[in-house]
C-alpha positions in Angstrom: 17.9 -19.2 -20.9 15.4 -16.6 -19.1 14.2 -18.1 -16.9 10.1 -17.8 -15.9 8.4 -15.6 -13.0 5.1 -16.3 -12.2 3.5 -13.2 -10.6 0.5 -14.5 -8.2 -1.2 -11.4 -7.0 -5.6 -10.9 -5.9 -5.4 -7.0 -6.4 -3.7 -5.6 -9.8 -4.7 -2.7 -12.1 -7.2 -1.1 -13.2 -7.9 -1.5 -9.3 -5.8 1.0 -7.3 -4.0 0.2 -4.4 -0.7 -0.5 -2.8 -0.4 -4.1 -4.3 -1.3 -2.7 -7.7 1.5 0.2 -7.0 4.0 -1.9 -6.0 3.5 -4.3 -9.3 3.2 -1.4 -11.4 6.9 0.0 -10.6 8.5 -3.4 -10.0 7.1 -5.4 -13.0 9.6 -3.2 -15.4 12.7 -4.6 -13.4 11.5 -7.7 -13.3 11.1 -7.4 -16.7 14.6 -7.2 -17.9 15.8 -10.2 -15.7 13.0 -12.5 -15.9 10.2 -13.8 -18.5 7.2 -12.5 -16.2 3.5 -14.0 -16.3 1.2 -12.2 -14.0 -2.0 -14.3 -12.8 -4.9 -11.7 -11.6 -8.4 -11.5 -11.3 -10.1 -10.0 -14.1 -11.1 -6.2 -12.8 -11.0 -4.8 -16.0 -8.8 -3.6 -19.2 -5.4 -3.6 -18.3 -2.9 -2.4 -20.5 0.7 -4.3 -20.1 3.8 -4.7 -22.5 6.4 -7.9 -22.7 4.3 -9.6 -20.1 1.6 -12.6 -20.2 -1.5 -11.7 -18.2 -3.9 -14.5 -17.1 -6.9 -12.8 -15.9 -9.5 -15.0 -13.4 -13.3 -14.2 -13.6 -14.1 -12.7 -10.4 -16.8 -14.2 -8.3 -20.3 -12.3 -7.7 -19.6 -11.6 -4.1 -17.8 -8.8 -2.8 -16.9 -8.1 0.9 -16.5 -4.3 1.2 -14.2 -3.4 -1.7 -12.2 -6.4 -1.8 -13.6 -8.4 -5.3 -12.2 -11.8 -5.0 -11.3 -14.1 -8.2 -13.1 -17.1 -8.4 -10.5 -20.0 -7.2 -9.8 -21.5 -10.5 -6.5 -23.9 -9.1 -6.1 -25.8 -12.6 -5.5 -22.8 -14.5 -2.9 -21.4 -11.6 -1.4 -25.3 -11.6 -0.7 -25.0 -15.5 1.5 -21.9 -15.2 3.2 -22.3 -11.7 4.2 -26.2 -12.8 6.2 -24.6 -15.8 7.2 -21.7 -13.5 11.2 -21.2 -12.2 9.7 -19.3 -9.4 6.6 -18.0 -8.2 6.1 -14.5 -6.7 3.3 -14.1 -4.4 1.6 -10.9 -3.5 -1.4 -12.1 -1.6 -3.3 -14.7 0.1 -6.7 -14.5 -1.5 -7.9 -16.9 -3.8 -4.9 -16.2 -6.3 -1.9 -16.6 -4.2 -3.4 -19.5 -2.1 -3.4 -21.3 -5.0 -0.3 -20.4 -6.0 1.5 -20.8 -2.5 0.0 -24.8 -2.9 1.0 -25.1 -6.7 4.5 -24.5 -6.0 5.3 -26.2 -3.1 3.6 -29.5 -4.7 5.8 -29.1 -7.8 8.6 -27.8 -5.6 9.1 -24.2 -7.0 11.2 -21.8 -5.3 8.2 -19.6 -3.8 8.7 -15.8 -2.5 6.6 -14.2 -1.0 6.4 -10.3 -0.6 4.4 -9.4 2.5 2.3 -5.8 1.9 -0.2 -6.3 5.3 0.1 -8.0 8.0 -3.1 -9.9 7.7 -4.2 -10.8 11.7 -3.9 -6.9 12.4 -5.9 -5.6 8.9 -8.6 -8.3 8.3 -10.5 -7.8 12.0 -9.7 -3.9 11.2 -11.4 -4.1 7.7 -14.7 -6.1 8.7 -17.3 -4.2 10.1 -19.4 -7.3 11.5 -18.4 -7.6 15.1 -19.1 -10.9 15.7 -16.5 -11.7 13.0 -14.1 -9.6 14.1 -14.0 -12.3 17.6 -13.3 -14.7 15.7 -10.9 -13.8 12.9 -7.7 -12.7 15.1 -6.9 -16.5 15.8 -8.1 -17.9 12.9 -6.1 -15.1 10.2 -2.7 -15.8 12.5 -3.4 -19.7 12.3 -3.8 -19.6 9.0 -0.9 -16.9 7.6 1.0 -18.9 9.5 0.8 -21.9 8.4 0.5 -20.4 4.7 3.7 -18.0 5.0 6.0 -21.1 6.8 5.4 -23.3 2.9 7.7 -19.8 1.4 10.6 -20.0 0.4 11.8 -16.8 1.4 9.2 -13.8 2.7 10.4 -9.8 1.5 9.6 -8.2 4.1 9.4 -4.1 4.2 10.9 -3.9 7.6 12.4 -5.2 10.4 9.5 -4.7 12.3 7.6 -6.6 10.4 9.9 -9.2 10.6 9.8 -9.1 14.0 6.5 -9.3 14.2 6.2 -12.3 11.7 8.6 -14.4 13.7 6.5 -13.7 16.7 3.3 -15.4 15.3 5.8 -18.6 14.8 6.2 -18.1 11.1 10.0 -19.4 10.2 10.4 -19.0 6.9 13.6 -16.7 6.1 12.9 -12.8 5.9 14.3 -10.2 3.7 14.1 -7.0 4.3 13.7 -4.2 1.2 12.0 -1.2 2.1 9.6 0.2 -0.2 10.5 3.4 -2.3 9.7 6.0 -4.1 10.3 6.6 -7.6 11.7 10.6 -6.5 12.2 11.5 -10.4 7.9 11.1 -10.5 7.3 12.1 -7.3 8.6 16.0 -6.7 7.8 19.3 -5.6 5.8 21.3 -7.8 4.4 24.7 -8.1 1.4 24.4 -5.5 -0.5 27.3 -6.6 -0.7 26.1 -9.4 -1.9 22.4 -8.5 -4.3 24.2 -6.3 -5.8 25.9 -9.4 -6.2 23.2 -11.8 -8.5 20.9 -9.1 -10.3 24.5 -8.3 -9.0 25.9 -5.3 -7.6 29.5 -4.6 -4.0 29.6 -3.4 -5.3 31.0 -0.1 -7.1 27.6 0.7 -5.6 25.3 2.9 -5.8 21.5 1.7 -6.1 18.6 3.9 -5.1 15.6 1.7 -5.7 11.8 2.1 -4.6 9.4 -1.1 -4.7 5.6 -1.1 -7.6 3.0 -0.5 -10.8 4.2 1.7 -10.9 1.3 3.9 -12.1 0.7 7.7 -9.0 0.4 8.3 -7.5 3.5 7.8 -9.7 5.2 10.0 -11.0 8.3 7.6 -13.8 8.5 9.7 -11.3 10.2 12.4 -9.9 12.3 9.3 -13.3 13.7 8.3 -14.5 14.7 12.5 -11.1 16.2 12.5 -11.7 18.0 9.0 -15.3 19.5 10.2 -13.8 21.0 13.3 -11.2 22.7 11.5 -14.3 23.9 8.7 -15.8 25.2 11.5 -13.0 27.2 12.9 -11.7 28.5 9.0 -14.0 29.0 6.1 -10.6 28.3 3.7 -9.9 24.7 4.8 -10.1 21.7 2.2 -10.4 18.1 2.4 -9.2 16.2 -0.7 -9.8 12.5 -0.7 -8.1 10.6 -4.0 -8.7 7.3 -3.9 -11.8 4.7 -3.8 -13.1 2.0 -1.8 -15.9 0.5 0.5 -19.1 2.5 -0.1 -19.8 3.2 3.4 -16.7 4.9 3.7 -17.3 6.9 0.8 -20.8 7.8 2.0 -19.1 9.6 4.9 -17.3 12.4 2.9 -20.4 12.3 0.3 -22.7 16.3 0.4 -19.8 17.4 3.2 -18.7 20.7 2.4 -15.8 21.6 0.6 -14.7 18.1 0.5 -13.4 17.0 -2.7 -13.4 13.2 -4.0 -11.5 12.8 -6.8 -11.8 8.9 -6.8 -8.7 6.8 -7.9 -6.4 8.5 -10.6 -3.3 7.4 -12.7 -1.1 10.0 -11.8 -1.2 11.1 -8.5 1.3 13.2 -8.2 -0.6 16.7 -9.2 -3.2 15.9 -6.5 -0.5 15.3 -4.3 1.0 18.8 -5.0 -1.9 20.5 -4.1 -2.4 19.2 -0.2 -0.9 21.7 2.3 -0.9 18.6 4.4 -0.9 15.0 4.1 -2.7 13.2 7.1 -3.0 9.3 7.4 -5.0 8.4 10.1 -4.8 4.2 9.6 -5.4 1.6 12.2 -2.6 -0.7 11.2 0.1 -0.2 8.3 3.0 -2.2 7.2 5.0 0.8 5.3 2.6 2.5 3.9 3.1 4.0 0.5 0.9 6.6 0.1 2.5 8.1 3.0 6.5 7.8 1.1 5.4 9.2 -2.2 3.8 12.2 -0.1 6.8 13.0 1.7 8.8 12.5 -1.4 6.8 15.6 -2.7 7.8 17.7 0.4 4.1 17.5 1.8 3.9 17.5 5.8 2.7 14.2 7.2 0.8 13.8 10.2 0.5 10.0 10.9 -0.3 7.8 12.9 2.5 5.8 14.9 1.5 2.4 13.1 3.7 -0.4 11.5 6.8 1.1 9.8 5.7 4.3 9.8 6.7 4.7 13.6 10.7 4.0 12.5 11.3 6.3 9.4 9.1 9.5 10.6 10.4 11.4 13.5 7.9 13.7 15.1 8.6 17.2 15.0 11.2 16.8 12.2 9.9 15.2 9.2 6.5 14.7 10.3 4.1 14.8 12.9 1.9 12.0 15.2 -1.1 12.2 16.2 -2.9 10.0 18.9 -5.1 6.8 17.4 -8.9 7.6 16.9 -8.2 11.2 18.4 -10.0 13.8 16.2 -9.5 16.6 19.0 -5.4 15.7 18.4 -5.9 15.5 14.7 -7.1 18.8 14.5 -4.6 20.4 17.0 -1.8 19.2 14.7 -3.6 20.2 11.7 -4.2 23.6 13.5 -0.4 24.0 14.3 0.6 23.3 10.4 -2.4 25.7 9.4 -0.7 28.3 11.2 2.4 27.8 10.7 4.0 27.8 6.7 7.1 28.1 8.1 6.8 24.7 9.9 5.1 22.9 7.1 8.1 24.1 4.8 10.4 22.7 7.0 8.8 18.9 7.9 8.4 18.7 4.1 12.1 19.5 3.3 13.2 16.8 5.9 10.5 14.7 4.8 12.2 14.9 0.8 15.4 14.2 2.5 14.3 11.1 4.0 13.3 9.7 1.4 16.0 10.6 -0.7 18.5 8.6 1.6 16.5 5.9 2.9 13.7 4.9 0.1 15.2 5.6 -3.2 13.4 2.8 -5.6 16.4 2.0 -8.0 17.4 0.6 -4.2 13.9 -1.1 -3.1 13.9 -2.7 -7.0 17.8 -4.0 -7.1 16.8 -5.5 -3.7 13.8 -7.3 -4.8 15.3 -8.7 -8.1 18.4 -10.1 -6.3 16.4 -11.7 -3.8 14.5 -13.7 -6.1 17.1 -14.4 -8.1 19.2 -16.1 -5.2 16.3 -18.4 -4.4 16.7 -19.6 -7.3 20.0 -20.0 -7.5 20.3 -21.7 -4.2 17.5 -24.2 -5.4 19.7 -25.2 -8.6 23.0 -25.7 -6.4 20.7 -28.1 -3.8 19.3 -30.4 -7.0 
């Protein structure tokens, strides 16, 4: 008998980010081994196939972009209490309530971690008076949230390192996160560059992915004018949405481009000369994969996993924290140099290709869950 996977997640499509990318490549896997019911909050149409969505109505206040559901536990308690195993995602409204649900009816629980939660949240508030206060009281509570799992997926070892230092116990698994490398290619950059507008002599900047505090675009964007200043050709194209002050910033600046969030990435992707990420705190960071996987020069910074699989000067560059003037010097090199930004994209391709292959990151995954399972039946 299949048996049934409750997917407990507070971000999911139509709003873009990298829990909603993440669910969107593994939900086909999970698919074929599991009956899969996703509970959600309710950010708009969705379209899904061979899968029971339960969307929550969201409640009418929003802190920056985040939208939370409205915490509606009796409908989350009907469908983890006839779940074989809940999947977590989050710890918002949504996966709290799952995370309670299933340990009070004693369902194998996993948990996939995607942030690490005391290092984004004081990142991703801009009050500072909150931001005092939330480092204890985010690592109190994740931990005492992440030790009720079952088993926590973990993207690196890092991260699990850095888990098991807040005193969180629970078993870790480590699947790195991949790339789908048959989506995300090379393609003829001239002519990406020509379909959003640009001239094949103009030299994109790219960012794709959530416009949050937390990724620091504000850096990005001092970095960007310098360079404007210095080269009439240069570009700045941001895909992607997020919280309005952040969007404000790159709003009437010259030759930047905001695209917003988009289905298919990949041909805005194609266009970038250069990728640059210039987050605060990252656990793997997607965005930054399925750029390299499309042989785009990365410059990062040396955050969460991100510090383990690029190596600077060969696949990628780093650039210092909240340093525009070192932002610009290493956009500057890559400007003037094709043959180098050839070459870190290359590498970049090859990393991927050997160490984040998805068919990997998804076998992982599914067998994980599975065994939790399994080792729940052989204790009853």
């Amino acid at each position: 008998m299949t048996k049934r996977l409750v997917i407990a997640t507070d971000s999911f499509l139509p709003r873009w980010d990298g829990v909603s990318r993440f669910l969107l490549e593994i939900i086909p896997k999970l698919k074929k081994n599991f009956e899969v019911i996703i509970i959600a909050p309710n950010f708009g149409p969705t379209k899904t196939s061979g899968i029971k969505l339960i969307k929550l109505p969201l409640r009418k206040i929003k802190m920056g972009d985040y939208h939370p559901a409205k915490f509606q536990y009796s409908k989350i308690k009907k469908e983890i209490q006839n779940a074989d195993v809940v999947f977590t995602q989050t710890i918002g409204p949504i996966g709290l309530g799952s995370i309670f649900a299933a340990r009070r009816f004693n369902k194998p629980l996993v948990s996939f971690i995607h942030s690490v939660e005391r290092e984004l949240f004081p990142k991703a508030i801009s009050s500072n008076i909150l931001k005092k206060f939330a480092y204890p009281i985010v690592t109190s509570l994740t931990r005492f949230i992440y030790n009720k799992s079952s088993l926590l997926i973990v993207p690196s070892s890092s991260i699990a390192d850095i888990l098991m230092w807040q005193g969180i116990k629970t078993r870790k698994y480590i699947a790195h996160l991949g790339v789908d490398t048959k989506k995300f290619i090379k393609k003829d950059k001239d002519l990406a560059k020509k379909k959003l507008g640009y001239t094949k002599n103009d030299f994109v900047i790219g960012y794709h992915g959530r416009l949050g505090r937390e990724k620091d675009l504000k850096t990005l964007l001092r970095a960007y004018v310098r360079m404007r200043s210095k080269y009439d050709n240069v570009k700045l194209l941001i895909v992607g949405s997020g919280v309005k002050e952040v969007e404000d910033l790159f709003r009437n600046q010259k030759g930047v481009n905001m695209v917003g969030s988009q289905d298919n990435v990949v041909p805005f992707i194609n266009a970038m000369d250069v990728y640059a990420i210039p987050s605060l705190t990252e656990t793997s960071s997607l965005t930054t994969l399925e750029a390299m996987a499309c042989e785009i020069p990365v410059i990062a910074t040396q955050v969460g996993f991100i510090q383990d699989y690029i190596e600077n000067g060969v696949n990628g560059l780093f650039f210092k924290m909240q340093d525009p003037y070192d932002l610009k010097k290493n956009l500057e090199l890559l400007y003037n140099n094709s043959m180098l930004r050839r070459t870190l994209g290359k590498k970049a391709r090859e990393t991927i290709l050997e160490k984040f292959r998805w068919e990997v990151t998804a076998e992982r995954i599914v067998s994980a869950i599975e065994n939790v399972v399994l080792n729940l039946e052989q204790k009853e």
